[in-house]
N, C-alpha and C positions, 0 to 999 in steps of 0.2 A: 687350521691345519692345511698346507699344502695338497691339493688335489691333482691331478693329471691322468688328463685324458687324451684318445690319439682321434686326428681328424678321420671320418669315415667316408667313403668316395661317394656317398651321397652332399653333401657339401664341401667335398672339395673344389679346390678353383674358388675360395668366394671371399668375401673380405675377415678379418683376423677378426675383427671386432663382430660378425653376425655369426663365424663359427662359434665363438664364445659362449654367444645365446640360445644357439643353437644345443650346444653340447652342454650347458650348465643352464637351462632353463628356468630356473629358480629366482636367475637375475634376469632385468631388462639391457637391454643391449645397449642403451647411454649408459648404465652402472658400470659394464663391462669394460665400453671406453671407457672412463674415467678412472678404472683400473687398469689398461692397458698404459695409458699416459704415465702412469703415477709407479709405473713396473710391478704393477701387482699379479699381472697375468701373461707369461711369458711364452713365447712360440721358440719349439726346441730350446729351451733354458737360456734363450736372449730376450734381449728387450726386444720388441718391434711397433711397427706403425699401426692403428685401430685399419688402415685402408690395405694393408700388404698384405697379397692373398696366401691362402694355406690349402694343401696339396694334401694327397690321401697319408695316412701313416705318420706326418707331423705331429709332437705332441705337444697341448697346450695345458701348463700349467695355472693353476689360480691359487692365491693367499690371500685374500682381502684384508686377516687379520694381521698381515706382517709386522706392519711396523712397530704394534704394540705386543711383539712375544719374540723380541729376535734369540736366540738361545745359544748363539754361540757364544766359545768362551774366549776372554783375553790371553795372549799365549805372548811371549817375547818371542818374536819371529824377526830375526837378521833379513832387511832389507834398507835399501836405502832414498834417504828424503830428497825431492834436487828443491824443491819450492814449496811455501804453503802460504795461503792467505786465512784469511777468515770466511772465506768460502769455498776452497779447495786446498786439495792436496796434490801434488804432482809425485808420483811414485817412480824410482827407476827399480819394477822388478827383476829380481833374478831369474834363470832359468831355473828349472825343479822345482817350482814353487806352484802350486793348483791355487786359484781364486778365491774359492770359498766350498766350507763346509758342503758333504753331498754324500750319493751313494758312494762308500767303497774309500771315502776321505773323509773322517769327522773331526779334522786336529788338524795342527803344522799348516794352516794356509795364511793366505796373504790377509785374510778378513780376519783373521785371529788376530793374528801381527797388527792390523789397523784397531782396532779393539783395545789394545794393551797400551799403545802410544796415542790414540786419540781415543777414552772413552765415552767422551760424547756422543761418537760414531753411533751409540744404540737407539738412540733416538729416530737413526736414516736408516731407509730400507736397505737391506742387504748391507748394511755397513758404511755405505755410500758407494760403492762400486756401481757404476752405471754402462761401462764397458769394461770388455775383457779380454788377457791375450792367455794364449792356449797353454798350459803346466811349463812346456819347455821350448816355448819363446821369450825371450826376457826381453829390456828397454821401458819406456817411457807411459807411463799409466795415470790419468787422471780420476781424485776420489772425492764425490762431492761432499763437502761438509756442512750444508744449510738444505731443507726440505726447499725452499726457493731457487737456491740456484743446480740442485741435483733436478728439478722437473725443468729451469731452463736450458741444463746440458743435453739429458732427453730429447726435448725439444731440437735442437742443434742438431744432435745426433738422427733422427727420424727426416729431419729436412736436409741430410747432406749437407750440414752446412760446418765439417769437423776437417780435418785434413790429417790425414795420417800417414808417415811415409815410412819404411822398412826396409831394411839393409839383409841382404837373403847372398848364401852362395851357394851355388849352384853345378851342376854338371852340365854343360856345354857352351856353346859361343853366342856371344850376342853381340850384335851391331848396332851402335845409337840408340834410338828409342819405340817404342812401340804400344798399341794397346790390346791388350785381352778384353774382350767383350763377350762374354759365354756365362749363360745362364746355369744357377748351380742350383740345386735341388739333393737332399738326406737319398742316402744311394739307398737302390732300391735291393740291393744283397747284403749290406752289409748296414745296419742301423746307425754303427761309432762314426763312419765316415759319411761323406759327403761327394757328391760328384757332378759333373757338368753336364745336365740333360734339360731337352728342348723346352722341359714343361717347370723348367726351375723358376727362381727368380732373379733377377737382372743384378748383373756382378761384373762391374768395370776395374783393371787395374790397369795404370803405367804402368810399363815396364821400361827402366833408361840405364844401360851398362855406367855401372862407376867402376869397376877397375877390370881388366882385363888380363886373367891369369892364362890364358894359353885355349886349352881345353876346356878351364873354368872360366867362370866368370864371379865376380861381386855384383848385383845389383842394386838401386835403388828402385823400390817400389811405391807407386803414391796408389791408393787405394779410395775409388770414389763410392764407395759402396762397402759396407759391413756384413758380409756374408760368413755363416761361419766356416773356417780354416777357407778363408776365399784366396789368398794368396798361394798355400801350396798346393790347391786343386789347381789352381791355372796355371802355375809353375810346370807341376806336374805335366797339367791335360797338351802342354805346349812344348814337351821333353826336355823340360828342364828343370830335373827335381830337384830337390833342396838336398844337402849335404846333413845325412844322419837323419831325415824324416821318413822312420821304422814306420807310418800311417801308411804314406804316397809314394811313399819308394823303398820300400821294405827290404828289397835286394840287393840295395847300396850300388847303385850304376858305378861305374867307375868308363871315364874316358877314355880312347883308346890310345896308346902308345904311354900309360902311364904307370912310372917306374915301381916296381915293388913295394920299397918303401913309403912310398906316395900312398900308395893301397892300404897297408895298413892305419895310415894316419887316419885318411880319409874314412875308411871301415870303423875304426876304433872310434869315431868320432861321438861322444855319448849323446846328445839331442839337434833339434832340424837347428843346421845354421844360419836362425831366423831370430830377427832385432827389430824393436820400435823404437825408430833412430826420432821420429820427430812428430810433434803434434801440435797444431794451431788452430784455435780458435779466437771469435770475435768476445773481448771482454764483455760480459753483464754490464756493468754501469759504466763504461771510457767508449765503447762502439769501437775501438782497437783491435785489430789482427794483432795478438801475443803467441809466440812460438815457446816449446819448452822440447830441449833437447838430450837424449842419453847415450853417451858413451859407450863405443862401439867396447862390447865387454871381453874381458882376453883373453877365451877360449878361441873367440872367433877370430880375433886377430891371430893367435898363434898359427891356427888352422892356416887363414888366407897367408902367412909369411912362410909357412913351411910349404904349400904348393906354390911359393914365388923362387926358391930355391931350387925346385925340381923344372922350371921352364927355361 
């Protein structure tokens, strides 16, 4: 059974892997790496690294039994395949689609849908889901399908060594490229979000305009660092929130001199105008940079063509 507990400001600041032993003392703190590695013990319901430190209020998860009691059920869940080997799966999720089974969601996710079309999947923890993009971000998702190569993607992913790039529109102007470097850290008033404070943990994004609509902009985002919602906190923290992101920009900015009709599209817009346009990694057995890419989806084109109208 699933246990979760929150770190307490007597160990905070310390590594993820000694709060663990700290807080579930029962085990030794190698047992705990070795579930840390293996994503049996997760910091704020991500994966993370045994050395990445943990702050007061964080909360860390532990299942050691997972892999042998997974309980969700197979569900036909409409999404779409772009690739699949005999060790992965490459997924293009939809927007409105939650991850996996949780508090307040027990049905209708993506780990259902994976279930129903690959049910080998019960064999990998969590279905093989080893990263994640937020309910209503859609694009490009990888899902591993062998206990080998889901602890090599881990891996990968803990060593920075993933590339992930993201297609965002946004409210204001951008000039060529730039980077955000601002440490993010679970806000301290609000638990669901997240924010950019001194004592966080280290969150790098590009930022590089790809289309330029006036007042708005299209961005490409490459993301060197997996922070959770680390893209619309630096959007945000840099006044450039995402179009439709009810979290970070709750009051729908709207630019200024922009036509009425403009405003309602932009207003109506139902989730953040946020895409995982592209993901690369180094193959397991070829040592190749392989890229797998998804299709900017046509909500958000309609969106960026209807503010191309109005400039």
């Amino acid at each position: 059974m699933e246990i979760t507990k929150k770190v307490s400001k007597d160990i905070s600041k310390t590594r993820f892997d000694k709060a663990c032993a700290e807080l579930f003392s029962e085990h030794s703190r190698s047992v705990h790496k070795k579930w840390i590695i293996e994503g049996k013990a997760l910091l704020n319901n991500e994966i993370a690294s045994p050395r990445d430190i943990v702050h007061e209020n964080d909360e860390i998860s532990i299942d050691p039994t997972y892999e042998s009691k997974i309980l969700w059920e197979p569900e036909n869940i409409n999404f779409e395949i772009l690739f699949s080997t005999d060790n992965y799966i490459i997924v293009n999720k939809p927007s409105n689609l939650v991850m996996h089974p949780g508090a307040g969601c027990e049905k209708g996710t993506l780990a259902n849908g994976l279930l129903f079309k690959f049910p080998e999947l019960k064999k990998i923890p969590r279905a093989g889901i080893v990263h994640r993009l937020d309910k209503d971000t859609s694009g490009v998702l990888l899902v591993a399908r062998t206990e080998k190569f889901r602890n090599y993607f881990v891996r990968l992913l803990q060593e920075r060594k993933i590339d992930k790039t993201y297609e965002a529109v946004v409210v204001g102007q951008v000039i060529g490229s730039f980077e955000i470097n601002k440490p993010i850290g679970r806000d301290k008033h609000n638990r669901v979000k997240m924010s950019v404070r001194s004592d966080g943990k280290e969150a790098i994004s590009i930022i590089k305009l790809y289309k330029n609509l006036g007042n708005y902009s299209v961005l490409d985002i490459l993301i060197k660092t997996g922070r959770t919602h680390q893209i619309r906190v630096h959007l945000n923290a840099n006044k450039l929130p995402i179009i439709g992101d009810k979290t970070y920009n709750p009051s729908n900015k709207i630019a200024k001199e922009t036509p009425h009709e403009l405003i309602e599209t932009i207003r109506g817009f139902p989730r953040q105008a946020l895409h995982s346009k592209k993901l690369s990694f180094k193959d397991m057995d070829t040592d190749e940079i392989i890229s797998f890419e998804a299709k900017t989806p046509d909500d958000i084109n309609v969106l960026v063509n209807t503010i191309k109208k109005h400039i």
